[in-house]
N, C-alpha and C positions, 0 to 999 in steps of 0.2 A: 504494500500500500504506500502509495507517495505521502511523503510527510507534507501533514495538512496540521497549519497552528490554530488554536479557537482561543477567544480570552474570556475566562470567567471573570465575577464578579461578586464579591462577598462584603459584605460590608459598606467600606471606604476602601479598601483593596480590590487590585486588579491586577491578574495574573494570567501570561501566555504560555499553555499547556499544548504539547503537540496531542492532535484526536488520538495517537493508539494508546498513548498511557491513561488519557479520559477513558477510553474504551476498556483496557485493563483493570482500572478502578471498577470497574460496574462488570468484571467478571467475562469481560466480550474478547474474542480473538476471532479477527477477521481474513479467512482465506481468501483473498482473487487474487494471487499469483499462481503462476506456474508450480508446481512440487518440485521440487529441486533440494540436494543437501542445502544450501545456503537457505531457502526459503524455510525447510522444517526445521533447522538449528535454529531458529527463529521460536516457529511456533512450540517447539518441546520446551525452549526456555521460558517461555510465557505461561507453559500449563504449569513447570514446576513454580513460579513464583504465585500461579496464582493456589496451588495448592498447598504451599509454603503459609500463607496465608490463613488459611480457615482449616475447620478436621473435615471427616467426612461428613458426618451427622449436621455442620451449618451449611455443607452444600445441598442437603436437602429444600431449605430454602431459599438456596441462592448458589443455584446450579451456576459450572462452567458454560456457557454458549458459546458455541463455535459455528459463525457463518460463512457459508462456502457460496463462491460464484468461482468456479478456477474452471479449466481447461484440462485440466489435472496434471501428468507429470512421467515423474521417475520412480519406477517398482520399490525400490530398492530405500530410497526415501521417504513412501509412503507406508513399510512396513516401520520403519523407524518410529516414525509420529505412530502408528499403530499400536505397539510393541509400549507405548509411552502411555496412551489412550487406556489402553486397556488395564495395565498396572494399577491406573489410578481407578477404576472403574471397576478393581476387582478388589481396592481398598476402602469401596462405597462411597465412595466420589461420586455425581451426578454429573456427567457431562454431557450435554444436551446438542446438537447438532440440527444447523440449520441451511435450509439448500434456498436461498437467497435469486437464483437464475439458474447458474448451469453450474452440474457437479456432473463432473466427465473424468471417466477414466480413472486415474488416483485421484480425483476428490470426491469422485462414487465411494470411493472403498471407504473415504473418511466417514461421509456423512450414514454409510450403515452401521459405520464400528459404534456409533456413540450409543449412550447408554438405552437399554429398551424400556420403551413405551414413553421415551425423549430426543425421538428422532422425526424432523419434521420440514416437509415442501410447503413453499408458496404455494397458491392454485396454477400458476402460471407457468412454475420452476420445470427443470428437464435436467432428467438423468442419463447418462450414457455411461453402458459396461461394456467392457469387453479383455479377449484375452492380454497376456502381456505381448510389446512387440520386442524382436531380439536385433533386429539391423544387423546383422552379421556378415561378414563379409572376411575374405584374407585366403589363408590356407586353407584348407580343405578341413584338416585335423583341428584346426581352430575355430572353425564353422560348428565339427560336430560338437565338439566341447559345451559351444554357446549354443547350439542347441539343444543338449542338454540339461546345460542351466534355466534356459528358456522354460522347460518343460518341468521343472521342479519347481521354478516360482509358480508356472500356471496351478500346480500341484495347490500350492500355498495357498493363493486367492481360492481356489475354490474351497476349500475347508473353511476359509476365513467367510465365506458365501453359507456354505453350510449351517453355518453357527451362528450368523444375525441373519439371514435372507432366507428366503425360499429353495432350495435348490434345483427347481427347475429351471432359476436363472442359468445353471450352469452350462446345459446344453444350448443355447442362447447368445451364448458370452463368444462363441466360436467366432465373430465378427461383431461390428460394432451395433450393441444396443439400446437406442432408444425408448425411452418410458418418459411419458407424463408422468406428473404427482398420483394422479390416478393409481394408474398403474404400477408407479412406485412402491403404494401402501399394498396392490393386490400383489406383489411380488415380496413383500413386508422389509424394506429397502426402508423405508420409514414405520412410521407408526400412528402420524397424524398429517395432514393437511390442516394447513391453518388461515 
């Protein structure tokens, strides 16, 4: 997100706050970049400070929200934020996930990991799943290598599909999938349209 400054106003004081630490303050972290290591070293530092913060029992009423509008990204990066997500969510952390316009790709995987029965589309939002891609290219022997890595992440996500989604998404996912909000909650990708 581009640094965007706002000036509160308290009193006789006046004070220039950049928007993500206001946004931090009130427990928000906002995806519309790219998934990239640089972009999730971002947001995993912002989940520990904000869970640095409170236990899990005050996140009950004042859940984490994480809103996505991304394009999504890099595998390998979204299992990190994953892998971060879920720690805290299997600490009883509430983290709520919100699909803002489009969650594609790794920011689909984001917005199903968050917590159940606090996962939620706009009416208007769109989802897109699909397998990992492996760009491969070189030698032959290095080709099959990376496709066999290929083929052990896809391994991954689908498990990861199995455990908060439907799994008929999976047979589905073989190219790129499209879902309405709708569709979303009938594939249980969410859990509420709001």
């Amino acid at each position: 997100m581009d640094s965007v400054q706002i000036i509160e106003s308290a009193s006789s004081r006046m004070a220039v706050i950049d928007l993500q630490s206001k946004l931090l303050q009130n427990n928000l972290i906002f995806i519309t970049d790219v998934i990239s290591a640089d972009s999730v070293a971002t947001y995993q530092a912002e989940l520990l400070y904000l869970v640095s913060k409170m236990s899990p029992k005050e996140s009950e009423s004042h859940p984490i929200r994480i809103y996505i509008n991304s394009p999504g990204g890099e595998c390998y990066s979204f299992l990190g934020l994953y892998d971060v997500m879920q720690n805290f969510i299997n600490q009883g952390y509430i983290v709520e996930t919100y699909n803002v316009g489009l969650a594609a790709s790794a920011a689909a995987w984001i917005l199903l990991s968050g917590s159940k029965g606090h996962r939620y589309c706009m009416p208007n939002s769109t989802v897109m799943l699909h397998q990992p891609s492996s760009g491969t290219y070189g030698k032959i022997t290095d080709m099959e290598i990376d496709v066999k890595e290929g083929k052990r992440l896809k391994e991954v996500l689908n498990d990861i599909v199995r455990k908060h989604a439907s799994g008929d998404l999976i047979d589905k996912m073989e190219r790129d999938y499209w879902l309405s909000a709708e569709q979303a909650k009938e594939y249980n990708i969410i859990d509420i349209i709001k």
